[in-house]
C-alpha positions as CSV (number, residue, x, y, z in Angstrom):
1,X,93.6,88.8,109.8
2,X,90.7,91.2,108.1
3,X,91.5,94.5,106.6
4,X,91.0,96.1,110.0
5,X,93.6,93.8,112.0
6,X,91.2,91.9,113.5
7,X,91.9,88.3,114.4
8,X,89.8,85.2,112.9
9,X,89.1,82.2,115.0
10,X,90.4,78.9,113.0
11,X,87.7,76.8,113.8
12,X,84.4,77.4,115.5
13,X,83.2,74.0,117.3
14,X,79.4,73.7,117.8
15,X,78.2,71.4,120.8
16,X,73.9,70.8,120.7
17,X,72.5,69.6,123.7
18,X,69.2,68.4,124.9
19,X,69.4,67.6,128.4
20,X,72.7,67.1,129.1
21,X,73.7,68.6,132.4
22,X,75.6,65.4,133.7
23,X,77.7,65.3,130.7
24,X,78.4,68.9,129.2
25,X,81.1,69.2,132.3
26,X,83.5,67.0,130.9
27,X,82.6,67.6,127.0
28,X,83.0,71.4,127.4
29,X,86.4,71.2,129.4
30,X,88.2,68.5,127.4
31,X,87.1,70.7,124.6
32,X,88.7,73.6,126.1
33,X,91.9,71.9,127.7
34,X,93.0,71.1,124.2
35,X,96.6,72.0,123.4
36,X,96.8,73.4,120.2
37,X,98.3,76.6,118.2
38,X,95.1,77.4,116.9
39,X,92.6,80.4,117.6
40,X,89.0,78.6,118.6
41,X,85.4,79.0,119.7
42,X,83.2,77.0,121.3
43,X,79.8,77.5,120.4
44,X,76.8,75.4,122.8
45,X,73.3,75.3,121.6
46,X,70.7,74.3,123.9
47,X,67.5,72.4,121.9
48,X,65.2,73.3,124.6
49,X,66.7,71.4,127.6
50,X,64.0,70.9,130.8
51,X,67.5,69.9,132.8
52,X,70.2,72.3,134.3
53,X,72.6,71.8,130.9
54,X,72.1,75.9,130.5
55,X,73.0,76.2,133.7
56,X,76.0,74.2,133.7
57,X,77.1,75.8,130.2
58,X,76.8,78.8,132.4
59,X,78.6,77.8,135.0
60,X,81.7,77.0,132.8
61,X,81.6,80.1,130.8
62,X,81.8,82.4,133.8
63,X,85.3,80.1,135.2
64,X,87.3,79.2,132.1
């Protein structure tokens, strides 16, 4: 906890894709369907995808 209460993630988990729209489904929900105590992120970079991976990180974002 900082000085003004706020609450700290544990761990921050950085995903980079380049063009991965078929797979970023399953990475990004079995990274989210984790059981665990602790407070995390999940951080995706795109590198410039020319597929739909944006898209599906979108997609995600806006239902879990």
């Amino acid at each position: 906890m900082t000085q003004s209460g706020e609450n700290l993630l544990d761990a921050v988990i950085v995903v980079v894709a380049f063009n991965e729209a078929e797979r970023i489904g399953d990475c990004l929900h079995a990274l989210l369907n984790q059981a665990t105590d602790q407070k995390y992120g999940v951080l995706v970079v795109d590198d410039g995808s020319t597929d739909d991976t944006s898209g599906m990180v979108e997609q995600i974002r806006a239902t879990d």
